[in-house]
C-alpha positions in Angstrom: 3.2 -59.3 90.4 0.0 -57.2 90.3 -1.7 -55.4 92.8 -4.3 -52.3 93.1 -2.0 -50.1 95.2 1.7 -50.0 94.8 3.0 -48.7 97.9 7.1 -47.5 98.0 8.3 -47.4 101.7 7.8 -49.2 104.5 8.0 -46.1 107.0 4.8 -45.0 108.7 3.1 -43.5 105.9 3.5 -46.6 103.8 2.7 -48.7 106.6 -0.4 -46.8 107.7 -1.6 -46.5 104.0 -1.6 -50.0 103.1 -3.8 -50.6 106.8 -5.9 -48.2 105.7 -7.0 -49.3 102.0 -7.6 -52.8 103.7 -10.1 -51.5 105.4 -11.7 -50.4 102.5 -11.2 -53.6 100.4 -8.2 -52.5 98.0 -5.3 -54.7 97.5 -1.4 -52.9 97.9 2.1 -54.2 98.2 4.9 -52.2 100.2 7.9 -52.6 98.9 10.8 -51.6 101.0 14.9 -51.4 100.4 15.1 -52.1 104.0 14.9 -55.1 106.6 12.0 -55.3 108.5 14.9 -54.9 111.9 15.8 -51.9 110.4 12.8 -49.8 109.8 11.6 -51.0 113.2 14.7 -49.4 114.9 15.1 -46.2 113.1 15.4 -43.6 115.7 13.1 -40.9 114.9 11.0 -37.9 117.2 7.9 -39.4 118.6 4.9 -36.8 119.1 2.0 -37.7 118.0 -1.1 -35.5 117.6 -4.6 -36.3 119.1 -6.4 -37.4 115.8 -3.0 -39.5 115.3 -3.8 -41.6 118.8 -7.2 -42.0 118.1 -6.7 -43.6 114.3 -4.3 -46.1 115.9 -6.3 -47.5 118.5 -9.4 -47.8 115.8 -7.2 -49.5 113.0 -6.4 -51.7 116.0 -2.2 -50.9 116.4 -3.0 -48.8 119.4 -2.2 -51.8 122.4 0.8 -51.1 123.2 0.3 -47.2 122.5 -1.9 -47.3 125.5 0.6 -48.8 127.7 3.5 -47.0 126.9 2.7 -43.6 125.4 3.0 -40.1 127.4 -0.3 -38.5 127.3 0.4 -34.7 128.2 -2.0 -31.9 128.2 0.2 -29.6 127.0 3.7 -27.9 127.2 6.0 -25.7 129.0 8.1 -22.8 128.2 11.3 -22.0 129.8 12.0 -17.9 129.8 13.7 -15.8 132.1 14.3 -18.1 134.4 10.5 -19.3 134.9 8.2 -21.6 133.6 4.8 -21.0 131.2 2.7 -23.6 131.2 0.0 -24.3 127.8 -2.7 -26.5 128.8 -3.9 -28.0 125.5 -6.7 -30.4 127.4 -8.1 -27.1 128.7 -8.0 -24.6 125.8 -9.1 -27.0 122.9 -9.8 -29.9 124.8 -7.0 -32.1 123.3 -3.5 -33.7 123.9 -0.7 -34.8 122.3 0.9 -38.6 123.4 4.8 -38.9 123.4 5.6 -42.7 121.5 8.8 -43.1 119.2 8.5 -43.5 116.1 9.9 -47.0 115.7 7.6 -48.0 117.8 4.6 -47.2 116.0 6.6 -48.7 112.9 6.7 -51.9 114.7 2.9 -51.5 115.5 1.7 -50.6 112.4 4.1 -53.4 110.5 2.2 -56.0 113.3 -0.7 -55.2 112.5 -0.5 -55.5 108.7 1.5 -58.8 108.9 -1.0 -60.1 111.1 -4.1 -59.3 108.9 -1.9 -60.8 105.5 -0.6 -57.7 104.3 2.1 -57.9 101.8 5.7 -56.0 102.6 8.4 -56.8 100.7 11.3 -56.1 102.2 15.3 -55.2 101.2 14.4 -54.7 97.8 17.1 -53.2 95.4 17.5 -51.2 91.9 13.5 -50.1 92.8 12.5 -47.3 89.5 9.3 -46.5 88.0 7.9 -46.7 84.9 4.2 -46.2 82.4 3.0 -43.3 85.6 1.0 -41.5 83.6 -0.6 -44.6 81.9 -3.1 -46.7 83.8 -0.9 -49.6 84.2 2.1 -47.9 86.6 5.0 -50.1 86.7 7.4 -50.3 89.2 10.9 -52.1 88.4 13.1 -53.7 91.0 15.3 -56.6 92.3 14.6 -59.0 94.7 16.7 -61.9 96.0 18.7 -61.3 93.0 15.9 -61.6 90.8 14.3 -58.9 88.6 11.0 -58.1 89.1 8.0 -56.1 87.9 4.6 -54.9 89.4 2.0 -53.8 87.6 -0.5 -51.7 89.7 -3.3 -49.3 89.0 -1.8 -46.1 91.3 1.8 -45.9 93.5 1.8 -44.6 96.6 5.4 -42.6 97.0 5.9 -42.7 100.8 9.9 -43.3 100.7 11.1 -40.0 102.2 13.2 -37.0 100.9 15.7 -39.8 99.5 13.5 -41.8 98.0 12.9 -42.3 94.4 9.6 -41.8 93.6 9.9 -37.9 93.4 12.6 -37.8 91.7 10.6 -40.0 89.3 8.5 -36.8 88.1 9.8 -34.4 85.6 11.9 -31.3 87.5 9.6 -29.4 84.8 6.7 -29.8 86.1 7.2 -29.3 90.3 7.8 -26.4 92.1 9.8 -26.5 94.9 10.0 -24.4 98.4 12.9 -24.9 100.0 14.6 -22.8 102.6 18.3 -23.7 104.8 18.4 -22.5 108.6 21.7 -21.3 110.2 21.5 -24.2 113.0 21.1 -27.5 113.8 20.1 -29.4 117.2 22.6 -31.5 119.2 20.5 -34.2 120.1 21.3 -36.3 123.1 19.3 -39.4 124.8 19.9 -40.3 128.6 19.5 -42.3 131.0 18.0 -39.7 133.3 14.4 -38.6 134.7 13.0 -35.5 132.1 13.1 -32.6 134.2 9.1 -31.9 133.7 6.3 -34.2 132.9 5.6 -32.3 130.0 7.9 -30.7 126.9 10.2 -27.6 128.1 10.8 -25.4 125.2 13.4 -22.4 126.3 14.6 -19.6 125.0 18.1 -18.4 126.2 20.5 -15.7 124.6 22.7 -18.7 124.0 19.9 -20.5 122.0 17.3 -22.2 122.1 17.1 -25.7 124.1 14.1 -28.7 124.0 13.5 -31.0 127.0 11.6 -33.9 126.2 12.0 -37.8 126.8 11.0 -41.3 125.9 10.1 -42.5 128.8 10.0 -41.5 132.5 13.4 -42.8 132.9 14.9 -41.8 129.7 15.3 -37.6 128.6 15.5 -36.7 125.1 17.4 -33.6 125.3 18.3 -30.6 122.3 20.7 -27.9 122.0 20.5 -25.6 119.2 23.8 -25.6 117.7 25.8 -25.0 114.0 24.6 -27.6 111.7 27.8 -28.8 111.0 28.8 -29.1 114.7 31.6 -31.4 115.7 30.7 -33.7 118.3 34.1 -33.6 119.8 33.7 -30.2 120.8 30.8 -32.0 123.2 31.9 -33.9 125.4 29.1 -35.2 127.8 29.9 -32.7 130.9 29.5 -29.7 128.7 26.4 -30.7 127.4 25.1 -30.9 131.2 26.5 -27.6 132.0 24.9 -26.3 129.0 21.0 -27.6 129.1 21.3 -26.4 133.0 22.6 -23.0 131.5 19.5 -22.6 128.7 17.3 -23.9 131.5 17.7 -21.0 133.2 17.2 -22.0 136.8 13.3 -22.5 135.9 13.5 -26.2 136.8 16.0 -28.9 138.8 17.6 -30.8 135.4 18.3 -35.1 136.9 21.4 -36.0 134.8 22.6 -39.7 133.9 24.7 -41.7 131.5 24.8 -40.0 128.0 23.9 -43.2 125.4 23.7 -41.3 122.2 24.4 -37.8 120.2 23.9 -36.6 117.0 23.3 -33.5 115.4 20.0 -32.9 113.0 20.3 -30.1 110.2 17.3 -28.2 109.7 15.3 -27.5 106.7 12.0 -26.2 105.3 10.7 -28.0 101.7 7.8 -28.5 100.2 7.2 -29.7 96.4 4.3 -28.9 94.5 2.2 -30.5 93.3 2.1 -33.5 95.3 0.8 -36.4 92.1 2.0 -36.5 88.7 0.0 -39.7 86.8 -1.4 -41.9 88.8 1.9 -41.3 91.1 0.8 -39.6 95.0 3.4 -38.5 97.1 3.0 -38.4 101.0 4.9 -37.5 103.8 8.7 -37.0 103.8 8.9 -37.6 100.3 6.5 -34.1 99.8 7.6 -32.2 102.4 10.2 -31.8 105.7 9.8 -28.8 108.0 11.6 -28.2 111.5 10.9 -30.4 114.3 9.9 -27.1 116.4 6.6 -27.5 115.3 6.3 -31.4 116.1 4.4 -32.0 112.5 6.3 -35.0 110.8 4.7 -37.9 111.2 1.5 -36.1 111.8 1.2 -34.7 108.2 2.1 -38.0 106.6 -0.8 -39.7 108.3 -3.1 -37.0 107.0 -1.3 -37.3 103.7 -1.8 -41.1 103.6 -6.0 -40.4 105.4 -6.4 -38.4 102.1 -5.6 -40.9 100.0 -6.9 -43.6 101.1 -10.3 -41.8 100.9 -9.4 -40.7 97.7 -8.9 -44.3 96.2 -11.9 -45.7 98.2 -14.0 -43.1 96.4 -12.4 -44.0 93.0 -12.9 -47.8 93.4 -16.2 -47.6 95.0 -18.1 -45.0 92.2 -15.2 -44.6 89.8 -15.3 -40.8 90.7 -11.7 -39.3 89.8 -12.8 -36.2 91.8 -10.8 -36.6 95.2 -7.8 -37.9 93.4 -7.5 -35.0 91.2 -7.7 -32.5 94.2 -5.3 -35.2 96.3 -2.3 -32.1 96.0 -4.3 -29.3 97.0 -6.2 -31.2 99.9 -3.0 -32.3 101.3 -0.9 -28.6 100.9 -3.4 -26.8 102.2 -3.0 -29.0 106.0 0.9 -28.8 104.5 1.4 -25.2 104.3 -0.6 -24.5 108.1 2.3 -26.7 109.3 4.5 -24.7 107.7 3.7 -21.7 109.1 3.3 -23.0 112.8 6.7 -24.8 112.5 8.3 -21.8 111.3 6.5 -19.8 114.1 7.8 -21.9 116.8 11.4 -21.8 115.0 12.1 -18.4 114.8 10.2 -17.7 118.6 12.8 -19.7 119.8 16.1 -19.9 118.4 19.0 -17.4 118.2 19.5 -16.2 114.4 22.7 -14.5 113.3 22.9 -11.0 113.3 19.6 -10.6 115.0 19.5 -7.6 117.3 18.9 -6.7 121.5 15.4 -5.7 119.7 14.9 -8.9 118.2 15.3 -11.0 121.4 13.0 -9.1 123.3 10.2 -9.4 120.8 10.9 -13.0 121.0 10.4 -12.8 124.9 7.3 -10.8 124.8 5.8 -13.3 122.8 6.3 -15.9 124.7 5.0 -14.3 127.8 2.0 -12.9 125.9 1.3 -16.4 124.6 1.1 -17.6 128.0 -0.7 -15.0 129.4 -3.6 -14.5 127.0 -6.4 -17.0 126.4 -6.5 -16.6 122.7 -2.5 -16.6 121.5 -2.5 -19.7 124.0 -5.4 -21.1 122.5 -4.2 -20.6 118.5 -0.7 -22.1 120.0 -2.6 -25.4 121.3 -4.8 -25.9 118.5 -2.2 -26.1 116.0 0.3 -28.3 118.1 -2.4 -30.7 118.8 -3.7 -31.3 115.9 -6.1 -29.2 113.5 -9.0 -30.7 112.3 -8.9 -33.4 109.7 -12.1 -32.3 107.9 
């Protein structure tokens, strides 16, 4: 098999990657270890930033997106027993939409069926090989068969547990890791969300996120160890709980509990991000806490990047943007960093913190909410900084 683009992961970045070097006339393959029914039902958050809306209407996997997704203008915080509302539509005159996911999996994978895109799915035994040569091979069974394609570049977007960056030498990456001493107990119901926008609280018995799928469905969190045994949950204490960490501020609708799980939380980041003519992007580069919302947002700007960089490549046979790929990419990395860690430690109980500590934390919420320009840094960030 040969190809121009050899694209590892069938998740969003891949996905969105391959759409995007179609549009500028380079060839890629996806090659995934999954079914096609699986990655298009992989529960995952679903926030997407403004910039992240507009690209999938104009790549033309927006449709449904427009029929389905949340548009809010902003975001609440629960403190105290009252409510803070951040308008994001009028401080930087941006949104964010609430979509799962999956379901822009399912778009994106549409869309690049539909146009003849190549995905190979449920792949096996996938390594690679010759990355620092300009033939890149990547190994891997199919059907039982073995198989081989030779490509000019691979694009790594299979996730933290993927392959492709273990496939670079330990030698030569840095890595920025950091644990956190909780997790979120994650529960999805059959209820009304008790706002129409995101509640984030802060409580002395932690922190607590109100959010949903749809206006029938609530995606609810509780911070919680992050090795927490679900039997210790049964659905009534859950209830009693998010009405506890609510605080009063709101009425909370409860309904049939269809699924729990609890999420660990980490912080990582490798550097650099390319090693060859190997580019990592997204989850396999870098995770942060879902505080900050920034997932799926930073692998699209990853895979943006990229794509520009390759078009640039194949159009002039300038080397320039791929070479400064990493940086480009963990310079938007790191800002996420810092505004996911932010929200993190704003928010959640820590161990051993102090009756100091958690009024800080409450001042800055209410001074957030109550002056123009911490509001306005707050919404800028959480929707979306600039591309360029």
């Amino acid at each position: 098999m040969r190809t121009q683009i050899g694209i590892v992961g069938a998740g969003p970045a891949g996905l969105m990657l391959s759409l995007l070097l179609r549009r500028a006339g380079i060839h890629s393959i996806v090659l995934e270890d999954r079914s096609r029914e699986y990655i298009e039902n992989r529960v995952r958050a679903g926030l997407i930033e403004q910039w992240v809306h507009d690209l999938l209407i104009e790549i033309g996997a927006g449709e449904r997106l427009l029929q389905q997704g949340l548009f809010h203008d902003g975001i609440y915080f629960s403190a105290r027993g009252r409510l803070h509302h951040i308008n994001f539509r009028a401080l930087v005159g941006k949104g964010v939409t609430i979509y799962e996911q999956k379901e822009v999996v399912k778009d994106l994978a549409a869309k690049l069926i539909e146009e003849g895109g190549e995905i190979v799915f449920e792949v096996s035994d996938v390594s690679l090989d010759q990355v620092t040569t300009a033939r890149p091979l990547i190994r891997f069974r199919h059907r039982g068969e073995a198989r081989e394609l030779v490509c000019d570049f691979i694009g790594g977007c299979d996730g933290f547990h993927g392959i492709c960056r273990p496939g670079i030498p330990t030698e030569y990456l840095t890595v920025y890791e950091r644990g956190y001493p909780f997790g979120w107990l994650g529960i999805l119901s059959e209820s009304p969300p008790p706002a129409s926008e995101l509640i984030y609280a802060h409580h002395e018995h932690g922190f607590a996120l109100f959010s949903m799928r749809s206006p029938t469905l609530a995606r609810l969190y509780l911070q919680c160890a992050p090795d927490e045994d679900l039997a210790l949950w049964p659905d009534e204490k859950i209830w009693d709980e998010l009405r506890t960490r609510l605080g009063g501020s709101c009425e909370l609708p409860q309904g049939r509990i269809m699924l729990k799980g609890v999420t660990p939380m980490r912080s990582f980041v490798v550097e650099p991000m390319q090693y060859g003519r190997l580019f990592l992007a997204g989850d396999a580069a870098h995770i942060q806490p879902p505080t900050g919302a920034k997932g799926m947002n930073l692998a699209f700007a990853d895979v943006v990047f990229l794509s520009r960089a390759l078009g640039e490549f194949y159009r002039t046979g300038s080397t320039v943007a791929l070479e400064g790929y990493s940086q480009t990419c963990l310079d938007r990395v790191w800002k996420a960093q810092r505004f996911s860690w932010y929200m993190t430690q704003l928010l959640h109980r820590f161990p051993h913190e102090t009756a100091f500590d958690r009024r800080r934390q409450l001042t800055e919420i209410e001074y957030t909410a109550g002056s123009k320009a911490a509001a306005t840094a707050l919404a800028e960030n959480y929707a979306g900084l600039p591309l360029d």
